[in-house]
C-alpha positions as CSV (number, residue, x, y, z in Angstrom):
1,X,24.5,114.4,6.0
2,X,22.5,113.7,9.1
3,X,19.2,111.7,7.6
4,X,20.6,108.3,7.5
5,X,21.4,108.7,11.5
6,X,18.9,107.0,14.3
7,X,19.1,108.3,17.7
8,X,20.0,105.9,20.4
9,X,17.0,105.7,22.1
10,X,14.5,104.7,19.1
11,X,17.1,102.4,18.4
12,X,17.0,100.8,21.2
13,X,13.5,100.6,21.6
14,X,12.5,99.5,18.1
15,X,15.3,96.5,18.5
16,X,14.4,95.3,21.9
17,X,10.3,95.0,20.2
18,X,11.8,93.1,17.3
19,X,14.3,91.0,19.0
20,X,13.2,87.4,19.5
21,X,15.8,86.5,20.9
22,X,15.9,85.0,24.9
23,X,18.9,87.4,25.6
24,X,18.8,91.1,25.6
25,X,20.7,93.4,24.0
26,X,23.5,96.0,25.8
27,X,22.3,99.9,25.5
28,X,24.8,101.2,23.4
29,X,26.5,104.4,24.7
30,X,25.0,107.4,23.7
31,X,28.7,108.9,22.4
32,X,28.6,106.5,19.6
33,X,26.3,107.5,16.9
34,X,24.5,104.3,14.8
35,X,24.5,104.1,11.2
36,X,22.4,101.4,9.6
37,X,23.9,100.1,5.7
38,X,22.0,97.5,3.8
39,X,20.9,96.0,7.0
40,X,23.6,95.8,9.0
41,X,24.1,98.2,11.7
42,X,27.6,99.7,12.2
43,X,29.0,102.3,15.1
44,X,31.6,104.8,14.8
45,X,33.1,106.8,17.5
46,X,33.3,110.3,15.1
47,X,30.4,111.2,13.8
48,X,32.0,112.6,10.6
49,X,35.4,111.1,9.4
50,X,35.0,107.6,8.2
51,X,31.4,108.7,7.0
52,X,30.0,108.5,3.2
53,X,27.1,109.6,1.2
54,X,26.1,107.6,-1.8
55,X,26.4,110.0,-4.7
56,X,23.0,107.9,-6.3
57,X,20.6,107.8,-3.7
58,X,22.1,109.7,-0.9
59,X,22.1,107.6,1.8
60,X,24.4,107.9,4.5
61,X,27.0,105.0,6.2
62,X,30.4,103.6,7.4
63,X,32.7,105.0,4.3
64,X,34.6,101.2,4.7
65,X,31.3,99.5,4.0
66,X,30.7,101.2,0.6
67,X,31.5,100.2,-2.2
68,X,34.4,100.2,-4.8
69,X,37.3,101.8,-3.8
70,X,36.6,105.5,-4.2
71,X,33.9,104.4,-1.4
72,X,31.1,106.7,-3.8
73,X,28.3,104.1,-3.9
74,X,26.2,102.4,-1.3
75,X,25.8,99.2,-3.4
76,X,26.8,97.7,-7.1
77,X,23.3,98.5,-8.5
78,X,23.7,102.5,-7.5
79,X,27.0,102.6,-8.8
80,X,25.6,101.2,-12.3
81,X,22.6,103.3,-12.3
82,X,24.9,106.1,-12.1
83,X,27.6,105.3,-14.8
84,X,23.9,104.9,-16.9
85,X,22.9,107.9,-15.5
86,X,25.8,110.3,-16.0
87,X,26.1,108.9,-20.3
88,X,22.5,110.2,-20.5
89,X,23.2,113.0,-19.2
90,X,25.6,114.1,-21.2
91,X,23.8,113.3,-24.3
92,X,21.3,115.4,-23.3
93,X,23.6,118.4,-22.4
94,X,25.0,118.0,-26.1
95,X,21.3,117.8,-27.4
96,X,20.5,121.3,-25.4
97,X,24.1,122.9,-27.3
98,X,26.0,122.7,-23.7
99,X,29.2,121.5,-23.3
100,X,29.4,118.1,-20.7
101,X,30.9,118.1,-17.9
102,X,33.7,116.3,-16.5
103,X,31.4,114.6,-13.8
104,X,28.1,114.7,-15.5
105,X,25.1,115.2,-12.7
106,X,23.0,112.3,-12.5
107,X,19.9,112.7,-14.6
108,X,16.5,112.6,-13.6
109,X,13.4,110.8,-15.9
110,X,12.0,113.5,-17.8
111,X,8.6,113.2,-19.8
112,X,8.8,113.1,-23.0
113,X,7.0,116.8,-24.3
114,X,10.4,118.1,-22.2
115,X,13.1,116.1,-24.5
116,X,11.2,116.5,-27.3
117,X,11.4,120.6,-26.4
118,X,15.1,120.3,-25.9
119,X,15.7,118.5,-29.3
120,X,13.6,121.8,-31.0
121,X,15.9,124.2,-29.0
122,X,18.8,122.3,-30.3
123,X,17.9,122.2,-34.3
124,X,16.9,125.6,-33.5
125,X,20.8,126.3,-32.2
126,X,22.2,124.8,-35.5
127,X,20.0,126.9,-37.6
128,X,21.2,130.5,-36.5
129,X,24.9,129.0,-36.1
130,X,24.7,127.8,-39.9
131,X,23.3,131.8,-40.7
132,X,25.8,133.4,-38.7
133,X,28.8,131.4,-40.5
134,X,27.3,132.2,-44.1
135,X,26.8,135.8,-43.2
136,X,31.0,136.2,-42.5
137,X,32.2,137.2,-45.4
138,X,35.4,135.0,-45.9
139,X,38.8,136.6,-47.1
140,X,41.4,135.0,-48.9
141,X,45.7,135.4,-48.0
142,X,47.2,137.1,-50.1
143,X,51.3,136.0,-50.2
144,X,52.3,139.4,-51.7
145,X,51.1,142.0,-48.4
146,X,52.6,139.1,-46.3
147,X,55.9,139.0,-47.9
148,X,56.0,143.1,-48.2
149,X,54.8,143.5,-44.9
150,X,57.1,141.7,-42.9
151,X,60.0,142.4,-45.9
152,X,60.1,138.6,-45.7
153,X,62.8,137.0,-48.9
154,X,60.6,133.6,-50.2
155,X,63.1,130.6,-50.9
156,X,63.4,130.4,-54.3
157,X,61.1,127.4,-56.7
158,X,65.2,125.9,-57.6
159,X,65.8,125.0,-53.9
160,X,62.9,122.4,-54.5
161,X,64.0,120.1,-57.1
162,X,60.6,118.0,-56.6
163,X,58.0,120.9,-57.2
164,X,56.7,121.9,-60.7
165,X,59.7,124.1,-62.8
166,X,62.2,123.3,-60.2
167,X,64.9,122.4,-62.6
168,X,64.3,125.0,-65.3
169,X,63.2,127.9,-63.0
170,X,67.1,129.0,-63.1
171,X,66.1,131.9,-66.0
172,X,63.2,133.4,-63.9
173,X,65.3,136.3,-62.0
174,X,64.3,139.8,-60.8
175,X,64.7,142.7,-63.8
176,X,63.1,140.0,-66.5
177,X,60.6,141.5,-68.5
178,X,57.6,139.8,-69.9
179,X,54.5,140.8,-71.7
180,X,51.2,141.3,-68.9
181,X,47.5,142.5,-69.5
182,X,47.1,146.4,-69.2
183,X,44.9,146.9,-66.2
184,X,45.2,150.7,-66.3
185,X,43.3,151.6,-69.7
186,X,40.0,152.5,-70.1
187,X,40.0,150.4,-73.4
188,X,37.3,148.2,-73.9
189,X,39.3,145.0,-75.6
190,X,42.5,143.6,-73.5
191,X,45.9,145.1,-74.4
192,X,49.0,144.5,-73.2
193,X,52.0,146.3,-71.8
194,X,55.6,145.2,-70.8
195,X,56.5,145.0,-67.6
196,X,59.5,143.8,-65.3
197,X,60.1,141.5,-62.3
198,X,60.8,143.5,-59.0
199,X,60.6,140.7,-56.9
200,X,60.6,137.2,-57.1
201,X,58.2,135.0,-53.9
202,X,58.5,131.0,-55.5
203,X,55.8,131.3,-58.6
204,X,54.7,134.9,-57.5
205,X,56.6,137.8,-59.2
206,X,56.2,141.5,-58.3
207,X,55.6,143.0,-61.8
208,X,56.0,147.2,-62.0
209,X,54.5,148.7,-65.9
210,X,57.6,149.6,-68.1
211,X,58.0,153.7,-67.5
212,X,56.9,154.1,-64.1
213,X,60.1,154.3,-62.9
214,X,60.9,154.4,-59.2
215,X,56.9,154.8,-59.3
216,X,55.7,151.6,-57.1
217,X,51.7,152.7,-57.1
218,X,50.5,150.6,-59.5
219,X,52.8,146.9,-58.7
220,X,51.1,143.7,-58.7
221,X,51.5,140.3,-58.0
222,X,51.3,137.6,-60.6
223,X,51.7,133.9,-61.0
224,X,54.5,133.6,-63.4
225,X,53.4,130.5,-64.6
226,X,49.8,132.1,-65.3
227,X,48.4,131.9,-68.8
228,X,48.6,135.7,-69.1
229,X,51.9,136.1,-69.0
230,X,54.3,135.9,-72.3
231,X,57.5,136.7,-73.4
232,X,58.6,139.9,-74.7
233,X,57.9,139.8,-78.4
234,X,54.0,137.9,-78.0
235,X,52.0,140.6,-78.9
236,X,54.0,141.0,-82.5
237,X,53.8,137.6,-82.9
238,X,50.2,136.8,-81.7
239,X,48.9,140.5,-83.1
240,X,47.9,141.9,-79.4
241,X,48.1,145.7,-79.2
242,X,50.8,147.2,-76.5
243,X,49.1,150.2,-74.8
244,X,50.7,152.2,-72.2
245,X,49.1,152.7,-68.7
246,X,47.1,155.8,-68.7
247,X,48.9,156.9,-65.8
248,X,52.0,157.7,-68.0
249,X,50.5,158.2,-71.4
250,X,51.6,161.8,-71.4
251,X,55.5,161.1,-70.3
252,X,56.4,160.1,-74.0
253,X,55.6,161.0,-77.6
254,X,57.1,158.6,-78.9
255,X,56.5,154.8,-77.1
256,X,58.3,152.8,-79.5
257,X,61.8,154.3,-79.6
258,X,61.1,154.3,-75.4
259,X,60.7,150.7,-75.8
260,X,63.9,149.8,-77.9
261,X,66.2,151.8,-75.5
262,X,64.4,150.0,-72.2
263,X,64.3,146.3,-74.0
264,X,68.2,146.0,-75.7
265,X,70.3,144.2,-73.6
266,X,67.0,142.7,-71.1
267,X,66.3,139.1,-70.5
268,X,62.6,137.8,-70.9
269,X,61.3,134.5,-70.6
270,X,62.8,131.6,-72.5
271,X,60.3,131.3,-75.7
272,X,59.3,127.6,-74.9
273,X,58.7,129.0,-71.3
274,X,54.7,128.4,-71.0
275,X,55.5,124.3,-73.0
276,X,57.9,123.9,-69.7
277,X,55.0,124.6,-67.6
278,X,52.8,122.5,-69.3
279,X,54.9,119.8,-69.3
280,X,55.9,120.0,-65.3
281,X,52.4,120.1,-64.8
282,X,51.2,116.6,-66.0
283,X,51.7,114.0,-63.4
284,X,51.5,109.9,-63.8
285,X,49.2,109.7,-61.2
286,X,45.4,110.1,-61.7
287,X,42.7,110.8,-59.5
288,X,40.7,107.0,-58.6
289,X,43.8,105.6,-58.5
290,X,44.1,102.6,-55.5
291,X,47.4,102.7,-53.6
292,X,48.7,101.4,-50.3
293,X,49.7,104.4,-48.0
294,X,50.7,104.1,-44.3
295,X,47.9,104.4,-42.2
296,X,48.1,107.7,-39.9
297,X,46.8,106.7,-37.1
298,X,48.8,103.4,-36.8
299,X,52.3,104.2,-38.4
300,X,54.0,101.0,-38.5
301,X,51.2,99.8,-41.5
302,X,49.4,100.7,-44.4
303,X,46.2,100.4,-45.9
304,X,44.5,101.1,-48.9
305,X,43.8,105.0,-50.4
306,X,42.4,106.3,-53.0
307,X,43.9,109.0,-55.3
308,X,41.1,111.7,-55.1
309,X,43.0,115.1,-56.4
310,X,46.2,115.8,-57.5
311,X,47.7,119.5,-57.0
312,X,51.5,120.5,-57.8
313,X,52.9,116.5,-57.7
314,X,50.8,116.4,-54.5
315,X,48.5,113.5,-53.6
316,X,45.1,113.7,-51.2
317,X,44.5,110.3,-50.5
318,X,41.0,109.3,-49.1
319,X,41.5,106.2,-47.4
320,X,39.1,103.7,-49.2
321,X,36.5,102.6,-45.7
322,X,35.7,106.9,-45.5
323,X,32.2,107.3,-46.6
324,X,32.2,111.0,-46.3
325,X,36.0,111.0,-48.0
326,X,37.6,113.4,-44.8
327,X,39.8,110.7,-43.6
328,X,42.4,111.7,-45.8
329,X,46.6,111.7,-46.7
330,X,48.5,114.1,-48.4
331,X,51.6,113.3,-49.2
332,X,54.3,113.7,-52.7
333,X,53.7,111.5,-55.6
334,X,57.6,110.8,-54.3
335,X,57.1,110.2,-51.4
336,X,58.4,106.1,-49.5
337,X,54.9,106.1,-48.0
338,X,53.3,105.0,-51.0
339,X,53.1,102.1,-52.7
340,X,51.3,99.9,-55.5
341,X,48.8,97.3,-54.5
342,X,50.3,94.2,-52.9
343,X,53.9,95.4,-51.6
344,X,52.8,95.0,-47.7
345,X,52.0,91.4,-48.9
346,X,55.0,90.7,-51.0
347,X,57.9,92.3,-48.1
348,X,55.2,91.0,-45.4
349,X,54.6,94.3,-43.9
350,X,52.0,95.1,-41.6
351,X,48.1,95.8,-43.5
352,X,45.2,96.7,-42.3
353,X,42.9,94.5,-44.6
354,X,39.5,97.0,-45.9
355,X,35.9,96.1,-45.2
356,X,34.8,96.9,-49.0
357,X,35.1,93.6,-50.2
358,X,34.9,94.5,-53.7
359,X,36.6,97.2,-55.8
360,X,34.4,100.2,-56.4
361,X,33.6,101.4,-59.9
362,X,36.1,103.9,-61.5
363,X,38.8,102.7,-59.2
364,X,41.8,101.0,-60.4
365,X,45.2,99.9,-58.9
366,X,48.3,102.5,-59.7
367,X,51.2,100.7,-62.3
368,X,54.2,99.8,-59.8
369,X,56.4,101.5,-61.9
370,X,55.4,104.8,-60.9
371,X,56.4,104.5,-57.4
372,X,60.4,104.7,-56.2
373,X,62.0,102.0,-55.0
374,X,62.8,102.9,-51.7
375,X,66.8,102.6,-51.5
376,X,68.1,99.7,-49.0
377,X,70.4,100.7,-46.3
């Protein structure tokens, strides 16, 4: 703090040599310290408050004759030099895998062998991160231990009139039987064996074997709508043998007069079941398709999207200026966000016009017609 300060009597001595001026110059008291700042010499009773120190090239003066208002720099050029500083100097903490600072410290000139080693310690960093994620085994959820662990009741698929089977799931209840694979046979073709809803979570179905009982060791979960699972009566029709698990082989002598008492009176799927499915599953929209969608980071317009998958009525729109396809929108094939090319024109909403000047190949505009209107208020 104390190199920028001249005693008083060197000072006064190296002025009174320079001076070439006729009159000479009052000693200065030797209470008041002198500070000298771009050439102009300034006094200050305290030697510490009212004092600065660049932050560029450390030099030390009157805090009211630096500049800017935070008083950090000396001069315009140190306070530039440091804003150009501190950007290089957090570049090169993200090249060396450190995370910048708020304040990054100015940085020095380094040779170039040094930032040439920091760019190898870097690539080196990405290469063990990218082994170290590959080597974690990744685990999928599973819906059925999160429902029977927390004894949670899933709404049911008829509460959502938009979704797939929402207006014909009203037949799927718990005690419906249906025809499943056999996992518990030591067969080597696949055979079949009936088995009964327990529990209904949306399209998931907790299925127990016919004859087991109050025996809950061998449940699973299924997707209803899965191509595995039929009606009661399949099998006969389709010729697929029904084995019994192997579990509970030995309870009954006789399987088929078990299965007549179990099955007279029980509901199973409705025999068109697996066409319903098929049917709620095919949606007008198609993947390249070009739509206007509002744009996410400014809401009050759209721009232009492209359909890139379509899963369950649900649209992922990749908006079309993303080269790498993550700056995306997922939203209902229902839903008012959406709409064919040209309505912002036509109702002169707010657009944000696209940079691709020309449509790409395989893309085409959606028919108006399968949007909804939006209903006016």
């Amino acid at each position: 703090m104390f190199d920028g300060y001249d005693s008083c009597s060197e000072d006064t001595s190296s002025s009174s040599s320079s001076d070439e001026s006729e009159e000479e110059v009052a000693p200065l008291p030797s209470s008041l310290p002198i500070i000298k700042n771009n050439g102009q010499v300034y006094t200050y009773p305290d030697g510490k408050s009212g004092m600065a120190t660049c932050e560029m090239c450390g030099m030390v003066g009157v805090r009211d004759a630096f500049y800017s208002k935070t008083k950090r720099f000396c001069s315009v050029s140190c306070s530039r030099s440091y804003s150009s500083n501190s950007k290089k100097a957090s570049i090169l903490a993200r090249l060396q895998g450190k995370p910048p600072t708020k304040k990054a410290k100015v940085l020095q000139k380094q040779p170039l062998v040094a930032k040439l080693a920091a760019y190898a310690q870097y690539q080196a960093t990405l290469q063990n991160q990218a082994k170290t994620k590959a080597a974690v085994p990744v685990e999928g959820f599973s819906w059925g231990n999160y429902i029977n662990s927390n004894s949670f009741t899933a709404a049911p698929v008829t509460c959502f009139k938009h979704a797939p089977m929402g207006t014909c799931w009203g037949d799927i209840a718990e005690g419906v039987r249906v025809e499943v694979p056999n996992t518990d046979c030591s067969l080597p073709t696949k055979v079949f064996w009936i088995a009964g809803i327990v529990k209904l979570a949306g399209y998931n179905a907790l299925l127990r074997y016919e004859g087991f009982e109050n025996d809950s060791s061998l449940d699973f979960w299924c997707n209803i709508c899965g191509s595995d699972i039929h009606p009661v009566g399949w099998c006969a029709t389709s010729g697929k043998p029904l084995v019994p698990p192997r579990t509970i082989q030995h309870k009954y002598t006789n399987w088929k007069a078990f299965l007549v008492k179990r099955l007279t009176g029980a509901k199973t799927l409705p025999p068109d079941f697996s066409q319903k499915v098929s049917e709620s599953m095919q949606y007008p929209f198609k993947t390249s398709m070009r739509v206007e969608v509002v744009d996410k980071t400014h809401l009050c317009r759209t721009r232009v999207a492209v359909v890139e998958s379509v899963i369950g009525g649900r649209l992922r729109l990749v908006y079309e200026e993303s080269e790498d396809k993550t700056d995306d929108f997922w939203c209902h094939m229902y839903s008012p966000l959406i709409h064919h090319i040209g309505w912002s024109r036509s109702i002169g909403h707010r657009f944000k016009r696209s940079d691709i000047t020309k449509k790409q190949d395989g893309h085409f505009d959606a028919p108006p017609h399968l949007f909804m209107k939006v209903s006016s208020v």
